[in-house]
C-alpha positions as CSV (number, residue, x, y, z in Angstrom):
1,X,-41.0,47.0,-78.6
2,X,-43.2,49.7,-76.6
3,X,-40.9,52.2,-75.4
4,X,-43.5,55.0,-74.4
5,X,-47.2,55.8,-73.4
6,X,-49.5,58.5,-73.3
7,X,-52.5,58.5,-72.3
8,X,-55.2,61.9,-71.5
9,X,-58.7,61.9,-71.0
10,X,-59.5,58.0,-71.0
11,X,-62.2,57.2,-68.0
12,X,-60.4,58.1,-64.7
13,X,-56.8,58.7,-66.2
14,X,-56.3,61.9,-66.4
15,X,-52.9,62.1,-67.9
16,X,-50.1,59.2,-68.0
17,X,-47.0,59.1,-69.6
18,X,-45.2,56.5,-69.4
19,X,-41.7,54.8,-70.6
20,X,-41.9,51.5,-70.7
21,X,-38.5,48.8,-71.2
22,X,-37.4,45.9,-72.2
23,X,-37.4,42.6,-70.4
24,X,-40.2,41.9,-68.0
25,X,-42.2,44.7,-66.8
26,X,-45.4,44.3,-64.4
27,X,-47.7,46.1,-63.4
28,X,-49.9,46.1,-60.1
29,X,-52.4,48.0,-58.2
30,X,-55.5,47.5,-56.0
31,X,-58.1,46.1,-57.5
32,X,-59.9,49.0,-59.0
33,X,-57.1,51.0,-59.7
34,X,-57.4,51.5,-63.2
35,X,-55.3,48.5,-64.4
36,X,-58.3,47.8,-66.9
37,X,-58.3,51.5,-68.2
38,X,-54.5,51.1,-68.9
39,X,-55.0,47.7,-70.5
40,X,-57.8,49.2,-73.0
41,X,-55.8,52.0,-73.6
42,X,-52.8,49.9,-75.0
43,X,-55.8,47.8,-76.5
44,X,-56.8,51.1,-78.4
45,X,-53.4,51.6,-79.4
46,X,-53.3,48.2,-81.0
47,X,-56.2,49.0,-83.0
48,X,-59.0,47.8,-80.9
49,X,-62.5,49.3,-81.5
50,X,-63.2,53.1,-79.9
51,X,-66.1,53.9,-77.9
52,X,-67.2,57.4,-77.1
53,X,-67.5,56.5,-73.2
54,X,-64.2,56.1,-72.8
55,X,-63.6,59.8,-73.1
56,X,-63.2,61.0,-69.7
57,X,-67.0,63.0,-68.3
58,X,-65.7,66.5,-69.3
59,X,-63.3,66.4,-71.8
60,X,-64.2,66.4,-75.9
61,X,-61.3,63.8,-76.8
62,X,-59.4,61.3,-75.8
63,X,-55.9,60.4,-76.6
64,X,-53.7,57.6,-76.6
65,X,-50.3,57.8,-78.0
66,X,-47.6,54.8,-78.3
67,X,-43.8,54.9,-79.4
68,X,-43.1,51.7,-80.9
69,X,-39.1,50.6,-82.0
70,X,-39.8,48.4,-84.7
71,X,-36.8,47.5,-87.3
72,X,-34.4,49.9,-85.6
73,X,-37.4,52.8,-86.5
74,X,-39.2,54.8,-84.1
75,X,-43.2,54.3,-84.7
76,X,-45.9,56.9,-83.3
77,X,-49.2,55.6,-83.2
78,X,-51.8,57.6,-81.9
79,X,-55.7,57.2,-81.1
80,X,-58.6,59.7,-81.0
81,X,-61.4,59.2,-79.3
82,X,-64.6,61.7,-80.1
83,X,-67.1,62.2,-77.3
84,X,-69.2,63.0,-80.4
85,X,-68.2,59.1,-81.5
86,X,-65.4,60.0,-83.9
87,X,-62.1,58.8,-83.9
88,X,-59.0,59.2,-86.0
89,X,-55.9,56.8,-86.4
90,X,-52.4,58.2,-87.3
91,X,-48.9,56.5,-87.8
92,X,-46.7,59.1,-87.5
93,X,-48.1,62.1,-89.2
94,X,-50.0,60.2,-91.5
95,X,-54.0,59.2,-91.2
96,X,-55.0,55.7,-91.3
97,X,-57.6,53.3,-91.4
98,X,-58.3,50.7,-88.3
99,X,-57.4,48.2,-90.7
100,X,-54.2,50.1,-91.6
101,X,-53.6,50.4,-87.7
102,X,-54.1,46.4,-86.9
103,X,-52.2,44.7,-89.5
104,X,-49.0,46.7,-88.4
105,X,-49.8,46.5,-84.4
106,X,-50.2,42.8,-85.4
107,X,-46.7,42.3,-86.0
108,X,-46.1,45.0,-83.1
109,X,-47.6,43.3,-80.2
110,X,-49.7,40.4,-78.8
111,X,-52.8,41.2,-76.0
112,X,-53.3,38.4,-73.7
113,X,-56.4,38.6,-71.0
114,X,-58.6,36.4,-69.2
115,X,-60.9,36.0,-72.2
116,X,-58.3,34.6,-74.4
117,X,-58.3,31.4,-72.5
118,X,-61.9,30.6,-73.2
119,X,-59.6,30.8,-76.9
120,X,-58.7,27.6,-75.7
121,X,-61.4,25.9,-75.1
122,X,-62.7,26.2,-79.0
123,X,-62.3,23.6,-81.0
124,X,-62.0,26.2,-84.0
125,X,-58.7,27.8,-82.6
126,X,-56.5,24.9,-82.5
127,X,-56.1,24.6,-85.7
128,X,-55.3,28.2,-86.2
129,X,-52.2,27.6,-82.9
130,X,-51.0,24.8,-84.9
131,X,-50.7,26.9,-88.0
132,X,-49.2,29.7,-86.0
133,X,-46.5,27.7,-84.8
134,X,-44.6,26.4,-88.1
135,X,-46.6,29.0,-90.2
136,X,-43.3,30.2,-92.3
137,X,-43.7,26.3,-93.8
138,X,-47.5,26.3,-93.3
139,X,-48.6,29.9,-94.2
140,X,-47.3,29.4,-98.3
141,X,-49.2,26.0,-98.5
142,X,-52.6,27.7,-96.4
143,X,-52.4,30.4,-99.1
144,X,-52.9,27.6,-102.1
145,X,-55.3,25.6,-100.6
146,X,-57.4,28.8,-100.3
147,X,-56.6,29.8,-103.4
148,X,-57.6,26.4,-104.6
149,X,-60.9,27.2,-102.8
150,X,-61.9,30.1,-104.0
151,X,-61.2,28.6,-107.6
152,X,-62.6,25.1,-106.8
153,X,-66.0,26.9,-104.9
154,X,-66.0,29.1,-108.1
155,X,-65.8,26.5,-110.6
156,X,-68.3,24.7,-108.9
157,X,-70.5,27.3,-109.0
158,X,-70.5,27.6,-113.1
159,X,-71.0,24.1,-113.4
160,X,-74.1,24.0,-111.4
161,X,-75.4,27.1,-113.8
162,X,-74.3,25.0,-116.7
163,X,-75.9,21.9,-115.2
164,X,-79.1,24.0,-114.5
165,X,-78.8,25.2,-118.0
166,X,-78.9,22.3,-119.6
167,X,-81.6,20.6,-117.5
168,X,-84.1,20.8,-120.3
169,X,-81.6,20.7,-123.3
170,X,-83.3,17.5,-124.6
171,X,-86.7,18.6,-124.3
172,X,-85.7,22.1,-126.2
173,X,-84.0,20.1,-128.7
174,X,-87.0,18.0,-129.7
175,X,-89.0,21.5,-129.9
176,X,-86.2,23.0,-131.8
177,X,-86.2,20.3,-134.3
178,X,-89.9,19.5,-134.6
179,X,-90.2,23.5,-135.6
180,X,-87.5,23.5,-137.6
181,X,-88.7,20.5,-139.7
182,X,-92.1,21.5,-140.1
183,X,-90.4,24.9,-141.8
184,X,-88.3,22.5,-143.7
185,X,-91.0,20.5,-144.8
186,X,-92.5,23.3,-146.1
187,X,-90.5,24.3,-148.8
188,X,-91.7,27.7,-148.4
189,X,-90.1,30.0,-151.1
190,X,-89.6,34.1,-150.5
191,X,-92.6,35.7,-152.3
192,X,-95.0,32.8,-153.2
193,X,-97.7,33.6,-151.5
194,X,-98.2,36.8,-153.1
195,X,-98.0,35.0,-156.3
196,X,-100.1,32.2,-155.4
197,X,-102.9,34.9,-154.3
198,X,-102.5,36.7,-157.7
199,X,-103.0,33.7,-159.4
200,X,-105.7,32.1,-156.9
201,X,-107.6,35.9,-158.0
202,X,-107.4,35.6,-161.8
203,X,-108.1,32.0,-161.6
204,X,-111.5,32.7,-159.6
205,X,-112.2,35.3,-161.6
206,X,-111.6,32.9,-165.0
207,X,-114.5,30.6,-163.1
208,X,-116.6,33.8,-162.8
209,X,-116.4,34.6,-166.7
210,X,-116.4,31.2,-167.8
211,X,-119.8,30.8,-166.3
212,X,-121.2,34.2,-167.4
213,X,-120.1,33.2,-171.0
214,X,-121.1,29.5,-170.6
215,X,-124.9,30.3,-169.6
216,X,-124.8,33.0,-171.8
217,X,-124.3,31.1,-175.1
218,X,-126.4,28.2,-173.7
219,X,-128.8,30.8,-173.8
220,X,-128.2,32.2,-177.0
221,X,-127.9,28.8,-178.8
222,X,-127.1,25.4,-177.1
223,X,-130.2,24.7,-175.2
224,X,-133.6,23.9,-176.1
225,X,-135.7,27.0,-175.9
226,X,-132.7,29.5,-176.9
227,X,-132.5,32.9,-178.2
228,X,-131.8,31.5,-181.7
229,X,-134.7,28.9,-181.3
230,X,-137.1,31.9,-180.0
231,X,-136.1,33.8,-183.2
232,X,-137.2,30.9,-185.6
233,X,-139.8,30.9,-184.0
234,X,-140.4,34.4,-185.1
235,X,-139.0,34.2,-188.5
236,X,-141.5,31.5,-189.4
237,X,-144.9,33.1,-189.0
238,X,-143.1,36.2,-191.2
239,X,-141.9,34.2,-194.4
240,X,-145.7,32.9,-194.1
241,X,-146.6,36.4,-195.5
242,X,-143.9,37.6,-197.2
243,X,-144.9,36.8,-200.5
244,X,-148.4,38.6,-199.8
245,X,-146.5,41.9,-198.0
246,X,-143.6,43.8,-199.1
247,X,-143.9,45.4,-195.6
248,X,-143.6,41.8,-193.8
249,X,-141.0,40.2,-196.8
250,X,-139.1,43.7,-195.1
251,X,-139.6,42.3,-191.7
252,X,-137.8,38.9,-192.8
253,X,-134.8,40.2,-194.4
254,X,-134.2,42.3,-191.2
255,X,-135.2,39.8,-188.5
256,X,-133.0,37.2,-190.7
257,X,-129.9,39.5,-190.8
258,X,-130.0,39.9,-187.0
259,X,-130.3,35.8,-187.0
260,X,-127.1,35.5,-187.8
261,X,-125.5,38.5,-186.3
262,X,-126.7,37.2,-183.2
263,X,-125.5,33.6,-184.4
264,X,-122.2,35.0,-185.0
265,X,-122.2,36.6,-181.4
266,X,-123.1,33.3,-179.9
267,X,-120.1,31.6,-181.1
268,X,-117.8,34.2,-180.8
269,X,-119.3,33.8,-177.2
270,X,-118.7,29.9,-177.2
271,X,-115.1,31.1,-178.5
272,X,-114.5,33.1,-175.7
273,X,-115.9,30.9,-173.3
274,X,-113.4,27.9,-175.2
275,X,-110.2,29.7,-174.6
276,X,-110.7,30.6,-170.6
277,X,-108.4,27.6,-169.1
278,X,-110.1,26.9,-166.0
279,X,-109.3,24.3,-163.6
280,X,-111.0,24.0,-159.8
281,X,-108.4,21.4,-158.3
282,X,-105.7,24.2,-159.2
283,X,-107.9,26.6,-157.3
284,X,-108.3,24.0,-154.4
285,X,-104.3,23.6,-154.3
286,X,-103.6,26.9,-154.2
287,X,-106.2,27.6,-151.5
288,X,-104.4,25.1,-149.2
289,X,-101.4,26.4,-149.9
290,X,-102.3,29.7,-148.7
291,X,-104.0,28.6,-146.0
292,X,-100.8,26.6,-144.5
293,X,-98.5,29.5,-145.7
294,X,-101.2,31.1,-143.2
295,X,-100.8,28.6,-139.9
296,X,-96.6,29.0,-140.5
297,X,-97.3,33.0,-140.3
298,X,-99.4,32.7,-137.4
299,X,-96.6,30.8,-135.5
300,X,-93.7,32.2,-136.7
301,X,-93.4,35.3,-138.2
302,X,-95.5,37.9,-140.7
303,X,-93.7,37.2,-143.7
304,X,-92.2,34.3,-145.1
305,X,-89.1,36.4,-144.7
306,X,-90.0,36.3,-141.0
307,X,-90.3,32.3,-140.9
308,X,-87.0,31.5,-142.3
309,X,-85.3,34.5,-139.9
310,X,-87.1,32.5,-137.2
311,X,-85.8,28.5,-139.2
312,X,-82.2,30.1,-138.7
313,X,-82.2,32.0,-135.3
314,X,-83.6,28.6,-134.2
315,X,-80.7,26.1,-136.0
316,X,-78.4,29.1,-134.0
317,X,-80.0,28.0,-131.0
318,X,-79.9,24.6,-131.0
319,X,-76.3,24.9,-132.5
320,X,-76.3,26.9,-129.1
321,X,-77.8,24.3,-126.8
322,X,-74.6,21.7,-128.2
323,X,-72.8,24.2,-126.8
324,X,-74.2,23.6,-123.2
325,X,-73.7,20.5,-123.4
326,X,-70.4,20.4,-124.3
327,X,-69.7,23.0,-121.6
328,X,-70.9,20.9,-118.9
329,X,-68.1,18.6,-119.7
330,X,-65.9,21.4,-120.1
331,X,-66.6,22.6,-116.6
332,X,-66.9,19.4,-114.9
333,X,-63.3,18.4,-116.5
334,X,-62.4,21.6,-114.9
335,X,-63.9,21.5,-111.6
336,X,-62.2,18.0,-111.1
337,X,-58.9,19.1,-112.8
338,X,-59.2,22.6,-109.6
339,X,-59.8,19.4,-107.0
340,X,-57.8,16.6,-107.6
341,X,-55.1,20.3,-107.4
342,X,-57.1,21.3,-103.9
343,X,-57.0,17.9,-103.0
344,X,-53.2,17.7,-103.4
345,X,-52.4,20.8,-101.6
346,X,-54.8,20.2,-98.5
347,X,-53.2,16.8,-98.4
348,X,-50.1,18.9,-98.3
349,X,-50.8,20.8,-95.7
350,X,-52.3,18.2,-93.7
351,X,-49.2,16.9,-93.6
352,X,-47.6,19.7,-92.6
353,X,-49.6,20.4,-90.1
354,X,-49.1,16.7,-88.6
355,X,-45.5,17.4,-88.4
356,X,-46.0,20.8,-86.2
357,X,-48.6,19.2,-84.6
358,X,-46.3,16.7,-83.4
359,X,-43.3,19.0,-82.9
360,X,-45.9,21.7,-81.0
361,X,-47.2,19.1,-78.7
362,X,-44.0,17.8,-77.6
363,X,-42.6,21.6,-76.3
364,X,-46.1,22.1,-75.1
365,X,-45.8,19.0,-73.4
366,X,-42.3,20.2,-71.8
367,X,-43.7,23.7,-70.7
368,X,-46.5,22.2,-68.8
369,X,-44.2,20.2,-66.8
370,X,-42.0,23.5,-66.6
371,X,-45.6,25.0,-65.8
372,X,-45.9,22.4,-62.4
373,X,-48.4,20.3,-64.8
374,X,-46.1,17.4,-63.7
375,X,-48.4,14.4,-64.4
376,X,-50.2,16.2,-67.2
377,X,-50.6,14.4,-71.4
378,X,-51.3,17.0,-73.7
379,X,-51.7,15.7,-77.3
380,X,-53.3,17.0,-80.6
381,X,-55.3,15.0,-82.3
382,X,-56.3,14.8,-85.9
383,X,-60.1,14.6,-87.9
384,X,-61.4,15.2,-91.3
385,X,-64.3,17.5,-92.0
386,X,-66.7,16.5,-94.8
387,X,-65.3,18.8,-98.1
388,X,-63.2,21.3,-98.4
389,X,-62.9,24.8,-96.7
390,X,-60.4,27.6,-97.0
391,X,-58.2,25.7,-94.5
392,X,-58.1,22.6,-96.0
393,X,-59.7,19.6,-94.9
394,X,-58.0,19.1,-91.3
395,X,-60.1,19.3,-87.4
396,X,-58.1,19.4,-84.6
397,X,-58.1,19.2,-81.2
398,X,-56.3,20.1,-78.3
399,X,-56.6,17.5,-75.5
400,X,-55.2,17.1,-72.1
401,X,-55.1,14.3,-69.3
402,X,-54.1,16.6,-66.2
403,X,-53.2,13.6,-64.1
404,X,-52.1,10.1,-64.0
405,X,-54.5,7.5,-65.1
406,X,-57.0,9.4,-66.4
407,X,-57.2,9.5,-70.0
408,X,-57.5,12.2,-72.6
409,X,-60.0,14.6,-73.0
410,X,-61.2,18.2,-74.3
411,X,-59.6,21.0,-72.7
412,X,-63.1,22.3,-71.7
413,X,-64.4,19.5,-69.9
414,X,-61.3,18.7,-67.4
415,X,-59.1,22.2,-67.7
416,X,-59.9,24.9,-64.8
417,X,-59.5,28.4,-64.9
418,X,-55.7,28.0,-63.1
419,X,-54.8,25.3,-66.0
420,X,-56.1,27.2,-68.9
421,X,-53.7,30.2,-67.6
422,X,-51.0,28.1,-67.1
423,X,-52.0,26.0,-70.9
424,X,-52.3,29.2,-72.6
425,X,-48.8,30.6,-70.8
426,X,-47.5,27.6,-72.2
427,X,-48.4,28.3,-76.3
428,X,-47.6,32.1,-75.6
429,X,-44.2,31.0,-74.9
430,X,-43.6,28.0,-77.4
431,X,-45.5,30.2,-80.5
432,X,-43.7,33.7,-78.9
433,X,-40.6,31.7,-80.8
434,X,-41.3,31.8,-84.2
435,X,-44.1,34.5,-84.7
436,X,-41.8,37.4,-84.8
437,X,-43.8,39.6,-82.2
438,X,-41.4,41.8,-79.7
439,X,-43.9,42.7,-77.4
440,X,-46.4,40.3,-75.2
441,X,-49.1,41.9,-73.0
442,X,-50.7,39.6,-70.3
443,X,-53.7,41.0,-68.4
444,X,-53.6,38.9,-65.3
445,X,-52.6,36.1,-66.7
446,X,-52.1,34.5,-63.0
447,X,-55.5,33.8,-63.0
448,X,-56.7,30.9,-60.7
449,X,-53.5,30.2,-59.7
450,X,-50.9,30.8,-56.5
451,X,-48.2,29.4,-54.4
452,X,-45.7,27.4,-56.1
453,X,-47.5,27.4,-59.0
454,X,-47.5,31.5,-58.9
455,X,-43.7,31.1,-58.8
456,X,-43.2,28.9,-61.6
457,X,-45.2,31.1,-64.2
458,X,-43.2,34.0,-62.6
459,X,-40.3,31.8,-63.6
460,X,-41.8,31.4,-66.7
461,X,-42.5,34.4,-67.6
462,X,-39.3,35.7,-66.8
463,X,-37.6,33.3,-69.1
464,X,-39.7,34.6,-72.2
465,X,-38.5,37.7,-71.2
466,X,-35.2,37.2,-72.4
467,X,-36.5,37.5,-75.9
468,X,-39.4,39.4,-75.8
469,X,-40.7,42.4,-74.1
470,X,-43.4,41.4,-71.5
471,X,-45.9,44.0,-70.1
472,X,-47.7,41.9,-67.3
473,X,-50.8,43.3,-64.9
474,X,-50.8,40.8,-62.2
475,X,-52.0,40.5,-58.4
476,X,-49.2,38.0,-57.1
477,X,-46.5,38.8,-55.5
478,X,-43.8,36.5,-56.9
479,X,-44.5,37.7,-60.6
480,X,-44.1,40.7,-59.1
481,X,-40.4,39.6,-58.1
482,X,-39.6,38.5,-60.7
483,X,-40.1,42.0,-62.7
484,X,-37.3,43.5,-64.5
485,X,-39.5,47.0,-64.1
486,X,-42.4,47.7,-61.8
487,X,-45.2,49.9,-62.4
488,X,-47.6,50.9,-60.1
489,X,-51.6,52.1,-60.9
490,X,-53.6,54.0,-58.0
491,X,-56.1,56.0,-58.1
492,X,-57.3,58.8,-55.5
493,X,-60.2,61.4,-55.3
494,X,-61.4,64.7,-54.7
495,X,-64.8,66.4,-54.0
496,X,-65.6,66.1,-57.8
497,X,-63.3,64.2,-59.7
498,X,-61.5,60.5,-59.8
499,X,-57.8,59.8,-60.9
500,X,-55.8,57.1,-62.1
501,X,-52.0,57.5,-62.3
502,X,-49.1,55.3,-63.0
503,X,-45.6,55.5,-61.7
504,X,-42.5,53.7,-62.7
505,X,-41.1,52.0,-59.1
506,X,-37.6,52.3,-57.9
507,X,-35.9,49.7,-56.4
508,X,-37.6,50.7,-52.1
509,X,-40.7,51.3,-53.8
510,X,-40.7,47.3,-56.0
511,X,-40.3,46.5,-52.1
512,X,-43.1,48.5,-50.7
513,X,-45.2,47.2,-53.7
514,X,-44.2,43.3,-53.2
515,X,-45.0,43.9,-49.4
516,X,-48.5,45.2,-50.0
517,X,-49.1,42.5,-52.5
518,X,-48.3,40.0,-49.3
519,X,-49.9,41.5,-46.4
520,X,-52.3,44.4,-47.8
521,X,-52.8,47.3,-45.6
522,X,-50.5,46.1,-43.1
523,X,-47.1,46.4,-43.9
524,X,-44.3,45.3,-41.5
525,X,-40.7,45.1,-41.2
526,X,-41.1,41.0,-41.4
527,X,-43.4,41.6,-44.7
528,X,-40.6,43.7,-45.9
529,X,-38.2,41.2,-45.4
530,X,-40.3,38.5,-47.3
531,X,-40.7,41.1,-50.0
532,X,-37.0,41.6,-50.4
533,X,-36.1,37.8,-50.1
534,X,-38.8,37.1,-52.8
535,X,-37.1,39.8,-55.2
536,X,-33.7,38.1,-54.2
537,X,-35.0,34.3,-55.4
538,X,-36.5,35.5,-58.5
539,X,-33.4,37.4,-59.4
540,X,-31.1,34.2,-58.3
541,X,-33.8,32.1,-60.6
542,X,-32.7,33.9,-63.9
């Protein structure tokens, strides 16, 4: 419950301070006053959202302070409002966030105003009145099913980056395999090739000598026209004179000795040239060899070292690529197994919701008629939304037949402004029951209404008084009649400044107040009288 407000420096108010009490208090003015200063100023002390125009032209701050009783403890909250566009929070002595601020003015106080019952008229907020009116049931079960969500959005998620993973698994796996076999096939062994070289060199090398050597001794002996041949022929004109020349027999002995030396050479020659082992499809072989040894290198790695590093890290990966596939079942099991749990718990709370639904829109149904809505049908109905959300699975939708006959429809294509009023009157009360807020504030919630109507949410709002605290800015009289405490905003002038000020009424003054309310500027003894017997029914009402 509010029990006191300050307020300096906010627009036209100056300074207010204010008790405030239990049971039904109202507040009127002229129009103009500063009624909507004092409404944002308890809107700033909720936790609304500050504004550096609302300091007063002048002043650096401005400050709103509020004494809350909330579980038998007093609360200070107090606002700060830069001209410079700062602003500071406290509870007590201690600094807070907004958010800090809000979620304990949430359980403080409720702000109703004009706006709130365009509220109504969205489809999106039914749900959410529903919720609020069995929530100690519903709230547990709302919490899982969002839990659920998050879990079931999230496990979605890594099976779509699994899926997207293993888009192209076949395909890699073919290319895997195909390189893997072709290193496989070859049979490659660490260090070959640098043998297979050595021996490619000494084998070319034998082909080189074994030539050399091979022409050489055809030279020297095995063809017609040799070295040996050439010497016969030499050797024969010489023994022709030998008997007939010491000199030449001289010549014959010498050019006979080197016969054979060099016949000796040229089989020593053919020797050497018989032992070479040389063999051209060896040389082919190993030139292939080499040369595919080559192509793997060129595709996989410098060494062979390097190809069979690149054979294993590519088994790894397609060991790796089973592994997708066996997590997108893993994940879809999982994302199902999150579901068919969402699933259970939105069906849950569907049903939960379908029982307050039903409870909700019978006491609605009774308030309206309490509400003069006499031959009014207010039912909420049920849809499904296509998948899941955090609130589960459920549309509803508030509608209302306001007379006989006619059949049901959206609030916002048959309720007027007077209806919604009275409508949204109607849920403050029923919800005001279990939400566990002490303190209501209506900002003219007698919109669009009057006469007997006027008197039956004055009624109304009397009887929710008995439980709550109600802090009510209103324009008709018989709410103000009904008013437990009256307050009264003006606001007056001098050459350079304006002022907004709030008293608390006594007893004459409620009179005076309920009599201006009536007749305006003219106040007479009869419009006293009126004044006084209003105050008198709407105390005989309670």
């Amino acid at each position: 419950m509010i029990t006191h407000i300050s307020v300096k420096d906010l627009a036209t108010i100056e300074n207010i301070d204010i008790d405030m009490h239990k049971g039904l208090n109202v507040i009127t003015g002229e129009t103009g006053a500063g009624k909507s200063v004092f409404v944002e100023a308890l809107s700033l002390a909720l936790g609304s959202r500050a504004d550096s125009s609302y300091v007063r032209t002048g002043c650096d701050k401005a400050i709103v302070q509020m004494i809350c009783e909330h579980n038998n403890n007093d609360i200070l909250i107090t606002r700060e409002i830069s001209s410079t566009g700062k602003n500071m929070c406290r509870i007590d002595d201690r600094i807070v966030t907004l958010g800090e601020l809000q979620e304990l003015t949430g359980k403080l106080a409720d702000i109703h105003g004009q706006y709130d019952n365009q509220s109504l008229l969205k489809v999106e907020n039914h749900l959410k009145l529903v919720d609020a009116y069995e929530k100690g049931a519903i709230s547990p079960i709302k919490r899982k099913v969002a839990e659920y969500y998050d879990n079931y959005i999230d496990a979605c998620r890594r099976l779509k980056e699994a899926e997207q993973k293993a888009e192209n698994v076949d395909q890699q796996k073919e290319y895997l395999r195909y390189r893997i076999d072709e290193i496989e096939k070859a049979g490659l062994i660490v260090g070959e090739d640098e043998r297979h070289k050595e021996e490619l060199e000494i084998m070319e090398n034998n082909e080189q000598i074994y030539g050399a050597l091979d022409r050489a001794f055809n030279n020297a002996y095995a063809r017609e026209g040799s070295a040996l041949d050439r010497l016969d022929d030499v050797i024969a004109p010489i023994k022709e004179i030998s008997g007939i020349s010491r000199e030449a027999a001289g010549f014959e002995d010498e050019i006979s000795d080197f016969y054979y030396r060099f016949e000796d050479i040229a089989n020593r020659i053919r020797d050497m040239r018989d032992r070479i082992v040389f063999n051209r499809e060896r040389i082919e072989e190993l030139n292939d060899r080499l040369y595919f040894i080559g192509e793997l290198k060129a595709k996989y790695g410098e060494t062979i070292d390097d190809i069979l590093n690149y054979k294993d890290q590519m088994e790894h990966e397609l060991f790796d690529l089973a592994d997708i596939e066996a997590d997108v079942d893993s994940r879809f099991l999982e994302k199902s197994r999150i579901e068919e749990m969402l699933k259970n718990e939105t069906e849950s709370l569907s049903r939960l919701r379908h029982s307050a639904a039903y409870n909700l829109q019978s006491k609605i149904q009774n308030e309206l008629e309490n509400l003069n809505f006499k031959d009014a049908t207010f039912s909420i109905s049920f849809g499904q939304k296509e998948g899941y959300d955090p609130n589960g699975t459920d549309v509803i939708e508030f509608l209302l037949s306001a007379n006989t006959g006619e059949p049901l429809k959206p609030l916002s294509k048959i309720a007027s402004g007077g209806e919604m009023s009275r409508i949204m009157l109607a849920f403050k009360k029923v919800i005001g029951e279990y939400d566990g807020i002490d303190t209501m504030i209506f900002d003219e919630i007698d919109s669009g209404i009057s006469g007997e109507t006027a008197a039956i949410v004055s009624k109304e709002l009397s009887q929710i008084a008995q439980n709550h605290q109600i802090i009510c800015i209103t324009h008709l009289p018989p709410i103000a009649a009904a008013a437990d405490h009256n307050y009264r905003i003006e606001k007056s002038a001098d050459k350079e400044r304006t002022y907004t000020t709030m008293s608390h009424l006594s007893d004459n003054e409620k009179i005076t107040e309920i009599a201006r309310l009536l007749a305006g500027i003219n106040i007479s003894d009869i419009t006293l009288a009126s004044a006084k017997e209003m105050i008198a029914i709407a105390a005989h009402v309670k």
